[in-house]
C-alpha atoms as a printed R data frame, in Angstrom:
    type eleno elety resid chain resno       x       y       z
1   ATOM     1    CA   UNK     A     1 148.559   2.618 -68.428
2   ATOM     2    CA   UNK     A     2 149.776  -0.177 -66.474
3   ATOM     3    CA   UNK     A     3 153.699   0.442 -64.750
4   ATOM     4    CA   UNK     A     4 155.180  -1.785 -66.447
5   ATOM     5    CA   UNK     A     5 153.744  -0.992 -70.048
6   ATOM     6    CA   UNK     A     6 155.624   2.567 -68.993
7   ATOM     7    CA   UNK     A     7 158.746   0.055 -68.129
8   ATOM     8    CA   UNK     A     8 158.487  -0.849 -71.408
9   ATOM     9    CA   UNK     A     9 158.477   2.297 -73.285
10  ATOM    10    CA   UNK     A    10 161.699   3.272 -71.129
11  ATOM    11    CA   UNK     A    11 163.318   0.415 -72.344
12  ATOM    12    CA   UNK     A    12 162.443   1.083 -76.260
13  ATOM    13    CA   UNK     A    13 163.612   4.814 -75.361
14  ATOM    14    CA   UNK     A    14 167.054   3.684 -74.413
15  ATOM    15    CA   UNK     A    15 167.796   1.043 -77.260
16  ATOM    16    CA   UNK     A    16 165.697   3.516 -80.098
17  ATOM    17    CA   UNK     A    17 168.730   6.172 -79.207
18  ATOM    18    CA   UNK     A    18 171.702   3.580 -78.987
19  ATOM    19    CA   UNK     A    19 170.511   1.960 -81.948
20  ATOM    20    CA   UNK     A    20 172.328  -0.703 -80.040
21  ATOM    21    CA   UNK     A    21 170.682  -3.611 -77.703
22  ATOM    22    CA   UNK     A    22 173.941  -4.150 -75.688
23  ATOM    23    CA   UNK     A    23 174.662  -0.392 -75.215
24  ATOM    24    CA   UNK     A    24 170.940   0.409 -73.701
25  ATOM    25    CA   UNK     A    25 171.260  -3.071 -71.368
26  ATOM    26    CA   UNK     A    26 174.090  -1.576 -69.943
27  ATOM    27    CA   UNK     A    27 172.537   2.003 -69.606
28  ATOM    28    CA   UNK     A    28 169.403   0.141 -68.229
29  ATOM    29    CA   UNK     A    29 171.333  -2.243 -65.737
30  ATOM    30    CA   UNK     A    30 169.965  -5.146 -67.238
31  ATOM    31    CA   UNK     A    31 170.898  -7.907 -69.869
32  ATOM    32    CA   UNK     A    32 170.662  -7.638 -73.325
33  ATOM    33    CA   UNK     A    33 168.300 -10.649 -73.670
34  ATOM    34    CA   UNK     A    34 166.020  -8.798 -71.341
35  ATOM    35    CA   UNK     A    35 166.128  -5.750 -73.609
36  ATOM    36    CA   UNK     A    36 165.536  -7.964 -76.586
37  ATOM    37    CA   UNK     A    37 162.798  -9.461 -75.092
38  ATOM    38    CA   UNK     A    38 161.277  -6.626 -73.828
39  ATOM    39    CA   UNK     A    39 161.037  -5.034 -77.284
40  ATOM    40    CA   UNK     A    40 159.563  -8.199 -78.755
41  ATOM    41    CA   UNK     A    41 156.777  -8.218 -76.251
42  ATOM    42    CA   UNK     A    42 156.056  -4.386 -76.901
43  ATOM    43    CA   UNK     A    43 155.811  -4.693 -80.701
44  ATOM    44    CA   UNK     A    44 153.575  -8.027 -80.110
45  ATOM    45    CA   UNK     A    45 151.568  -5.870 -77.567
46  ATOM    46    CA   UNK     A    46 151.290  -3.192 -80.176
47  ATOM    47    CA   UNK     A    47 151.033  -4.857 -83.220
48  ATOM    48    CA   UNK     A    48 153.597  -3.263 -85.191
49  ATOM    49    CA   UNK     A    49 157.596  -3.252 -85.495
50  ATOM    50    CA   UNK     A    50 159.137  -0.572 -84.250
51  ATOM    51    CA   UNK     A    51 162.965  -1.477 -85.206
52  ATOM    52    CA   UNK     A    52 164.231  -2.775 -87.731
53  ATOM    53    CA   UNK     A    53 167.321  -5.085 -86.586
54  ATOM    54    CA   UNK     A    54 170.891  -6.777 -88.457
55  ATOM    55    CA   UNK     A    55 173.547  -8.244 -87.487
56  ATOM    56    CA   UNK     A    56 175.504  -4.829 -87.249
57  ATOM    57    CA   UNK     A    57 173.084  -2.224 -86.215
58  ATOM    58    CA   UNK     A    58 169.157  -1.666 -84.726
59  ATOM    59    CA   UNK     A    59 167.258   1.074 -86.959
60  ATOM    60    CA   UNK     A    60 164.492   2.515 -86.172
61  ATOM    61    CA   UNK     A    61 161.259   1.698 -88.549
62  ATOM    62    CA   UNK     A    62 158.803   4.723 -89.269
63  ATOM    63    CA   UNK     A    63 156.639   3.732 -86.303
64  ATOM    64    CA   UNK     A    64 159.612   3.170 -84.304
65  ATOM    65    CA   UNK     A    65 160.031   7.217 -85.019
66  ATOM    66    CA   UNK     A    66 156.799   7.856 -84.404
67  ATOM    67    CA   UNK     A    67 156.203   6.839 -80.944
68  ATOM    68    CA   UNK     A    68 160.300   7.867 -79.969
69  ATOM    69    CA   UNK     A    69 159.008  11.283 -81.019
70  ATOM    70    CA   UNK     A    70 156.011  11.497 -78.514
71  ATOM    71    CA   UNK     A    71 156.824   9.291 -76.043
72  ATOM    72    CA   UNK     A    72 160.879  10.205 -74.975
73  ATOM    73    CA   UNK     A    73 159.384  14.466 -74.352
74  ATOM    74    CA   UNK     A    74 156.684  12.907 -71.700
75  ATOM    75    CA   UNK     A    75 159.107  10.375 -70.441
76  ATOM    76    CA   UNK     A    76 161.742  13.381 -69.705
77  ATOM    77    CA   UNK     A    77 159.002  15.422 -68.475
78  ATOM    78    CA   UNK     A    78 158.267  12.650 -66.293
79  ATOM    79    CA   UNK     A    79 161.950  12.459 -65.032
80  ATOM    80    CA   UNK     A    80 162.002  15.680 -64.701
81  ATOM    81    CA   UNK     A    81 158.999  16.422 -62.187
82  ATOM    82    CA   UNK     A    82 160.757  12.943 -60.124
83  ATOM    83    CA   UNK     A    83 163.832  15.075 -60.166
84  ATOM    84    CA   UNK     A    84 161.848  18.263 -58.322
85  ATOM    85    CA   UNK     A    85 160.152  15.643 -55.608
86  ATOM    86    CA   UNK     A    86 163.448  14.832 -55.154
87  ATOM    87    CA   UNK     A    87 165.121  18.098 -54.324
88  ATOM    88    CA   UNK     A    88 161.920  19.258 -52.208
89  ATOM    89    CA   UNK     A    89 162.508  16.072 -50.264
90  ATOM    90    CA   UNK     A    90 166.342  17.111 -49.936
91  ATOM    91    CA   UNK     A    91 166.094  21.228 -49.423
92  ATOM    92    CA   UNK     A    92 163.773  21.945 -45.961
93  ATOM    93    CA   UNK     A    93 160.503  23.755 -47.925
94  ATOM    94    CA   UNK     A    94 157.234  23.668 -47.708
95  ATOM    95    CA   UNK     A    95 154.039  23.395 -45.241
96  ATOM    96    CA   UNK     A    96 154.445  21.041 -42.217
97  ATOM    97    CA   UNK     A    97 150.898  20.847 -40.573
98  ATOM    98    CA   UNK     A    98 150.466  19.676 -36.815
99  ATOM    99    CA   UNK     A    99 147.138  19.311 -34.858
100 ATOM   100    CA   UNK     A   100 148.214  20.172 -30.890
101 ATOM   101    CA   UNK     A   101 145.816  21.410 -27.996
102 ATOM   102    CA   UNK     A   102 146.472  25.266 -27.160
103 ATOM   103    CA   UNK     A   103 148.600  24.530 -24.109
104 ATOM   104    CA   UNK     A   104 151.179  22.208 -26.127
105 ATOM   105    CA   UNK     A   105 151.288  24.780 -29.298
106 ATOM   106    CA   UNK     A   106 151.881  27.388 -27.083
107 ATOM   107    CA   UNK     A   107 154.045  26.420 -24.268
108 ATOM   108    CA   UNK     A   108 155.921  22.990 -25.977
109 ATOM   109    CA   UNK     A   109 155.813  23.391 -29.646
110 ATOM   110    CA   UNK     A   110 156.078  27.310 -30.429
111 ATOM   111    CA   UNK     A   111 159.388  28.300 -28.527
112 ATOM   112    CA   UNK     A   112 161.313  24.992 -30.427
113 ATOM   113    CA   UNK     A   113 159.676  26.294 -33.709
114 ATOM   114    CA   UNK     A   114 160.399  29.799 -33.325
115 ATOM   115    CA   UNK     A   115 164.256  29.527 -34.548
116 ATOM   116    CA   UNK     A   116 163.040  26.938 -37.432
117 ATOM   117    CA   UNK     A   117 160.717  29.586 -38.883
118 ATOM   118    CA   UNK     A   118 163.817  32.159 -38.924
119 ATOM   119    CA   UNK     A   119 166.517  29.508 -39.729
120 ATOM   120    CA   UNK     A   120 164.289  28.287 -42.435
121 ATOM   121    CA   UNK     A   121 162.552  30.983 -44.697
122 ATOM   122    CA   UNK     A   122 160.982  28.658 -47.318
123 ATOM   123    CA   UNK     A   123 159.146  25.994 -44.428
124 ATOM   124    CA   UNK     A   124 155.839  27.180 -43.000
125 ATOM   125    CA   UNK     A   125 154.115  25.238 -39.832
126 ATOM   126    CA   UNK     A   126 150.750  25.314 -39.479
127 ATOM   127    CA   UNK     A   127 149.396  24.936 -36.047
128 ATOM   128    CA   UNK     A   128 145.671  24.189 -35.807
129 ATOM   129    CA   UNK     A   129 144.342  23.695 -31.875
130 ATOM   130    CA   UNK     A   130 141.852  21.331 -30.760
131 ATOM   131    CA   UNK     A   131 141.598  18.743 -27.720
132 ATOM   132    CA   UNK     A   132 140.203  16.176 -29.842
133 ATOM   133    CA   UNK     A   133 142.474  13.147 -31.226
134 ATOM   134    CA   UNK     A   134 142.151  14.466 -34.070
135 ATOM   135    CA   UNK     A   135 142.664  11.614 -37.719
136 ATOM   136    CA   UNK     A   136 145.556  13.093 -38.744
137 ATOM   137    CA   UNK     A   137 145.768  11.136 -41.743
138 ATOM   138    CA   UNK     A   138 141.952  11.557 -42.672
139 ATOM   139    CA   UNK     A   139 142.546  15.468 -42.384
140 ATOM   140    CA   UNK     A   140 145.912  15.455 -44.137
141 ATOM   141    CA   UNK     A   141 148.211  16.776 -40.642
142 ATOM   142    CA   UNK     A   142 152.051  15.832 -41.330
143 ATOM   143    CA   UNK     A   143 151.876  14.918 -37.105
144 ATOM   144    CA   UNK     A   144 150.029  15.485 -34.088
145 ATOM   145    CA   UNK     A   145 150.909  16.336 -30.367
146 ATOM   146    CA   UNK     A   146 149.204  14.916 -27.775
147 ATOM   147    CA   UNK     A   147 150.157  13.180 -23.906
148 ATOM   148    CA   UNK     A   148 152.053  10.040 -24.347
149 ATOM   149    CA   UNK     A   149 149.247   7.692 -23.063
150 ATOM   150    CA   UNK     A   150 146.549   8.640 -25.563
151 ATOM   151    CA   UNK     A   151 148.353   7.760 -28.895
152 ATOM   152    CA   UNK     A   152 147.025   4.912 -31.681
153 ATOM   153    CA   UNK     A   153 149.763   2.196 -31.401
154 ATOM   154    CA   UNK     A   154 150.185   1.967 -35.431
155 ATOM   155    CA   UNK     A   155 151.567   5.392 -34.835
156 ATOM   156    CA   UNK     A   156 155.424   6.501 -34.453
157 ATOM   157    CA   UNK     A   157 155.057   8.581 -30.846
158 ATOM   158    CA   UNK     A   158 158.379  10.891 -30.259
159 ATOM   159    CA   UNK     A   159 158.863  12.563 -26.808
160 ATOM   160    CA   UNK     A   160 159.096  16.453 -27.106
161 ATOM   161    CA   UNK     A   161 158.060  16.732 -23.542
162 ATOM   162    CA   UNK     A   162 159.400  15.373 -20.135
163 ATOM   163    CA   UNK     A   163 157.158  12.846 -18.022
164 ATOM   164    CA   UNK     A   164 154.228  14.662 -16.388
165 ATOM   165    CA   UNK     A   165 151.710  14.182 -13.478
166 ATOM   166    CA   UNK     A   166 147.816  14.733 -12.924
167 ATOM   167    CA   UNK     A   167 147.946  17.171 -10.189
168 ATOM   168    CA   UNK     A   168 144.723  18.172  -7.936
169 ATOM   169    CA   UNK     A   169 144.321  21.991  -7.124
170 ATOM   170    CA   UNK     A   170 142.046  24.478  -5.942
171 ATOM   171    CA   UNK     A   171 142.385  28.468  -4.715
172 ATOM   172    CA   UNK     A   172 143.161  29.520  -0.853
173 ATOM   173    CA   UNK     A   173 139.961  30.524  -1.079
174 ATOM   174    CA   UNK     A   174 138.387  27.531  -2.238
175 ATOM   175    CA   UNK     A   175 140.271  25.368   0.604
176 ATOM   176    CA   UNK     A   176 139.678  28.322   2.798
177 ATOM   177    CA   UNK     A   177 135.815  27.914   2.659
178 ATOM   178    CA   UNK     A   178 135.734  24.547   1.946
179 ATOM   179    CA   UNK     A   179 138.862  22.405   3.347
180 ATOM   180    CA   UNK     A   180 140.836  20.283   1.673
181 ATOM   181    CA   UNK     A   181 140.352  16.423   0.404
182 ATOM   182    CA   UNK     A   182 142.744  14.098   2.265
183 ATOM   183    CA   UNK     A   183 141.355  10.910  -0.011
184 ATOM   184    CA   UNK     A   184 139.950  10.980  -3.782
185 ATOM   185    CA   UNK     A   185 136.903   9.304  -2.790
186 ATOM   186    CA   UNK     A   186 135.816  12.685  -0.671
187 ATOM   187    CA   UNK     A   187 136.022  15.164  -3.660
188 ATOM   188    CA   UNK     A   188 132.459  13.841  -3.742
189 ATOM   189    CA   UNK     A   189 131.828  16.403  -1.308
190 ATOM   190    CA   UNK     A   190 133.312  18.817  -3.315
191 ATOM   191    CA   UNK     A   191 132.661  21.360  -6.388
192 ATOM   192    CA   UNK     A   192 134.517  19.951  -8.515
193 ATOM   193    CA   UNK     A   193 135.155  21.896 -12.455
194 ATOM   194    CA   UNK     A   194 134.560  18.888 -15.244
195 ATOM   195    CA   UNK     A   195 136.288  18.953 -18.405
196 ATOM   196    CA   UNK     A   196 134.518  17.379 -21.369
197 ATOM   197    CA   UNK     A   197 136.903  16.563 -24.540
198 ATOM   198    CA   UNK     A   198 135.432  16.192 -28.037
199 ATOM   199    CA   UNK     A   199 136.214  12.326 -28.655
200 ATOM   200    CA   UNK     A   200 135.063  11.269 -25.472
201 ATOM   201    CA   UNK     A   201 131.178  12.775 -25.122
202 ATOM   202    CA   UNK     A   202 130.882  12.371 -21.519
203 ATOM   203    CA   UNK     A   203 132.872  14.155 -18.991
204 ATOM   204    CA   UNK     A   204 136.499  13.442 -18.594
205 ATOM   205    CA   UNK     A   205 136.833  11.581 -14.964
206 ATOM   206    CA   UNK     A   206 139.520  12.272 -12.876
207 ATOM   207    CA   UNK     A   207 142.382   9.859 -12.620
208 ATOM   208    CA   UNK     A   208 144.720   8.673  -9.453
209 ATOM   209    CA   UNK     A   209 147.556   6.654  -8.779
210 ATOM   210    CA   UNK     A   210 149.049   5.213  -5.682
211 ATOM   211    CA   UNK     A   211 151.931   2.433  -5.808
212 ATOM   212    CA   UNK     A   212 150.917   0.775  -9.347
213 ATOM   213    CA   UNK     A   213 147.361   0.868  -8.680
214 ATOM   214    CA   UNK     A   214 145.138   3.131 -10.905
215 ATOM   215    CA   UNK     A   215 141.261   4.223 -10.585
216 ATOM   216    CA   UNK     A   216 138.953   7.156 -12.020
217 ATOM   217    CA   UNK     A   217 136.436   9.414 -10.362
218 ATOM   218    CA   UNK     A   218 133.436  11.042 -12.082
219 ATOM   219    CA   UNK     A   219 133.196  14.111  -9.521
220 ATOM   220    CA   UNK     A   220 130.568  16.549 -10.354
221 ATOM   221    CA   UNK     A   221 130.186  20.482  -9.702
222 ATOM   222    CA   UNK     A   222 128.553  23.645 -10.733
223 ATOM   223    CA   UNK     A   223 131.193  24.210 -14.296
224 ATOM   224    CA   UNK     A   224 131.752  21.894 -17.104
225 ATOM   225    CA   UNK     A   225 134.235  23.126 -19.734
226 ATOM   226    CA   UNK     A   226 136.262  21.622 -22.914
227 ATOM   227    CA   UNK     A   227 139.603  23.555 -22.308
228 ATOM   228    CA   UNK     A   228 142.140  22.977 -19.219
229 ATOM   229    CA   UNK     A   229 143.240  26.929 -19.778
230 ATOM   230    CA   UNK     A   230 139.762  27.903 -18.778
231 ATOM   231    CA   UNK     A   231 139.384  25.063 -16.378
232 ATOM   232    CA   UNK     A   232 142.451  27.211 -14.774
233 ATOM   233    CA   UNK     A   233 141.093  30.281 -15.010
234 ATOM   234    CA   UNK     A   234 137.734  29.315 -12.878
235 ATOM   235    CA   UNK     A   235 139.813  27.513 -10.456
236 ATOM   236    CA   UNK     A   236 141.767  30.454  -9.664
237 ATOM   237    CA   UNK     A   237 138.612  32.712  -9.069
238 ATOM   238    CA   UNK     A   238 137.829  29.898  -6.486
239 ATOM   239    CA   UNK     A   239 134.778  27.974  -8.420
240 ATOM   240    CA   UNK     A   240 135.848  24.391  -7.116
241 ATOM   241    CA   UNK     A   241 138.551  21.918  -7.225
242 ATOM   242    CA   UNK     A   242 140.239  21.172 -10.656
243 ATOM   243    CA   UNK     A   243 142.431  18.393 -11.898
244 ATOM   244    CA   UNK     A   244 145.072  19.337 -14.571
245 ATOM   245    CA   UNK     A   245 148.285  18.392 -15.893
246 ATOM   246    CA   UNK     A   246 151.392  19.976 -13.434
247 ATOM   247    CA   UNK     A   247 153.038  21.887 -16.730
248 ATOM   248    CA   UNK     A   248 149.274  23.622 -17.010
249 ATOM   249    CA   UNK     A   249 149.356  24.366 -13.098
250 ATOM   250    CA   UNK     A   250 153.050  25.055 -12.095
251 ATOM   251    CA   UNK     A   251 153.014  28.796 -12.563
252 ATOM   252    CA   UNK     A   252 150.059  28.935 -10.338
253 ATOM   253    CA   UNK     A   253 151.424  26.602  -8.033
254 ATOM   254    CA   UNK     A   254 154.897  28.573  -7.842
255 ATOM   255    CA   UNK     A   255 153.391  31.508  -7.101
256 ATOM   256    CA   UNK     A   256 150.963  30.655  -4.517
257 ATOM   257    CA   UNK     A   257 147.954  31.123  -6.560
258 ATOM   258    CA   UNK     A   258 147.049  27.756  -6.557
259 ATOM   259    CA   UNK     A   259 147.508  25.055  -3.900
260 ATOM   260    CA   UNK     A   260 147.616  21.132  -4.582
261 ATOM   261    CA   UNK     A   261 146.063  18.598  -2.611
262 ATOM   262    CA   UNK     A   262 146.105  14.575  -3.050
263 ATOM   263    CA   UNK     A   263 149.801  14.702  -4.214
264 ATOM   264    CA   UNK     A   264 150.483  11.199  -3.070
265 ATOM   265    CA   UNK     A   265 147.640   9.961  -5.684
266 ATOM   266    CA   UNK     A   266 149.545  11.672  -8.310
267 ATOM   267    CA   UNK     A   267 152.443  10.119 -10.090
268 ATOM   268    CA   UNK     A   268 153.991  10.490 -13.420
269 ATOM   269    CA   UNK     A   269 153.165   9.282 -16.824
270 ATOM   270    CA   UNK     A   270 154.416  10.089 -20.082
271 ATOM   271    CA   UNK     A   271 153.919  13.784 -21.364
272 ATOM   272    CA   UNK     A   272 153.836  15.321 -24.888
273 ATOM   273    CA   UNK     A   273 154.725  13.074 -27.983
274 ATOM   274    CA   UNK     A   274 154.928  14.241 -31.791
275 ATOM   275    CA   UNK     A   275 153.437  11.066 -33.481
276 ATOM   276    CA   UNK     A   276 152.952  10.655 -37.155
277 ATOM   277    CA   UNK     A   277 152.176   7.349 -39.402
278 ATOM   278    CA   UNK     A   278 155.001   5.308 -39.296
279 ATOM   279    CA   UNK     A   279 154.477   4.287 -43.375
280 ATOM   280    CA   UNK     A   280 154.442   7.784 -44.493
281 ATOM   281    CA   UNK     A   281 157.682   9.165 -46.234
282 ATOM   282    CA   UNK     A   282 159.556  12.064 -43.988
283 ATOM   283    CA   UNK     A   283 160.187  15.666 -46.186
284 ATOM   284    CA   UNK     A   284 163.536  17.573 -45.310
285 ATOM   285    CA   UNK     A   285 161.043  20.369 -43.541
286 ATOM   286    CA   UNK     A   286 159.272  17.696 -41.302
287 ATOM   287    CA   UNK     A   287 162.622  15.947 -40.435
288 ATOM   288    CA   UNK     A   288 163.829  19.779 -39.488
289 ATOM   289    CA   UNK     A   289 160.883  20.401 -37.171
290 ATOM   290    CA   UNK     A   290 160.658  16.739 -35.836
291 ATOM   291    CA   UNK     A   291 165.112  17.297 -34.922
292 ATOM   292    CA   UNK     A   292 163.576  20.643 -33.442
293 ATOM   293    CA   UNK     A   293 160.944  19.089 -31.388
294 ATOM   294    CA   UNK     A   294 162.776  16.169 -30.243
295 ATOM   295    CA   UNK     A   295 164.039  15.828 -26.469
296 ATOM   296    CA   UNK     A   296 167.380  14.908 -26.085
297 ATOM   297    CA   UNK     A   297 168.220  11.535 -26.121
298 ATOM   298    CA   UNK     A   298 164.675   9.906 -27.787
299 ATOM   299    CA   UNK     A   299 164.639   7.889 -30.325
């Protein structure tokens, strides 16, 4: 049925139980001419009168009792269901789904959700890991979390995170046996532990920059891996050189574990975002998780 043949029949509705045109305009916020037109056009649509009308009063004829009788039930039932979507979009319930990699869900996104989940008993967040950039509107995620620099511009991008850098680091024992790089371009000399992510095929290279000025280099080495947690791990066993984000590395790097080298190549760029489709409407859970997420001050 087209919308506004369902326009109609909410228009015959209203006058059918007034038995007065003037009565259901003003219940419909429109004019009684519109009513009275509208009417016309649905009995000329259906080919049959549906109320019978006089000077003092608008009586229904038998198929004017007919169709009240099974139409008004589905229209309430109708109004009804509206009425639910309604309160669900009001009271914070229901599933809020968010595609992450396993360093963000862990160490950005779980200690913010932590008190939602206990504050609010009837909203359940799903976290599903991967280092792809993931569709999230193809695979039906309410948001995604990736690094500020990587995000589709039709997108709304919120910061959860504060700025982060690209930092260089290897083992004492790595640096021990092997000495440190004073410029990127010698870390061709060097094992160096690849990451490959899903969306990009080939290895990820590793990115610098100085005073404005950016440029990648494809290093190569004896490990290739698709997660900067195990990237970590080999690096502290001393395997090579590896090139992750400071939040991954700063435990490491506060306890001595880890050393970083080329820190004047590294400067900051924009860290975690929450980004979601900027056309699709906000639920009272997702607005509760996206007021958890949100760093102070962003927009």
């Amino acid at each position: 049925m087209k919308a506004d043949n369902l326009s109609d029949l909410v228009v015959f509705v209203a006058v059918a139980r007034e038995s007065n045109f003037t009565r259901a305009a003003a219940r419909l916020g429109v004019s009684p001419s519109a009513v009275s037109q509208t009417i016309r056009s649905l009995e000329e649509r259906l080919g049959v009168r549906l109320l019978t009308r006089t000077t003092r009063s608008v009586t229904r004829t038998q198929a004017g009792d007919r169709l009240l009788q099974d139409v008004a039930p589905l229209l309430e039932q109708i109004e009804g269901h509206l009425g639910a979507l309604t309160e669900f979009g009001q009271h914070p319930s229901g599933t809020v789904r968010i595609s992450a990699d396993e360093f963000a869900a862990r160490h950005v996104l779980w200690p913010k959700l932590r008190p939602v989940i206990e504050s609010y008993p009837e909203v359940t967040i799903e976290l599903t890991t991967d280092y792809g950039l993931t569709d999230i509107v193809a695979e039906r995620f309410d948001a995604g979390v990736r690094l500020g620099g990587i995000i589709d511009a039709d997108m709304v991008a919120v910061p959860i995170g504060p700025p982060m850098r690209m930092v260089t680091v290897a083992s004492p024992s790595y640096l021990k046996g092997y000495g440190a790089p004073q410029r990127p371009e010698e870390l061709m000399g060097h094992r160096c532990i690849n990451l490959r992510l899903p969306t990009h095929g080939g290895l990820y290279p590793w990115e610098f920059t100085r005073g404005g000025d950016e440029f990648r280099i494809r290093v190569q080495g004896p490990l290739i891996m698709n997660s900067s947690l195990q990237i970590l791990d080999a690096c502290l066993a001393g395997v090579g050189l590896a090139q992750v984000t400071d939040v991954h590395a700063q435990e490491h790097l506060s306890s001595g574990a880890l050393e970083e080298v080329l820190r004047e190549w590294s400067e900051a760029f924009p860290g975690y975002h929450l980004y979601y489709p900027s056309r699709r409407q906000q639920t009272a859970a997702f607005k509760v998780v996206l007021d958890a997420l949100r760093v102070a001050g962003a927009s």
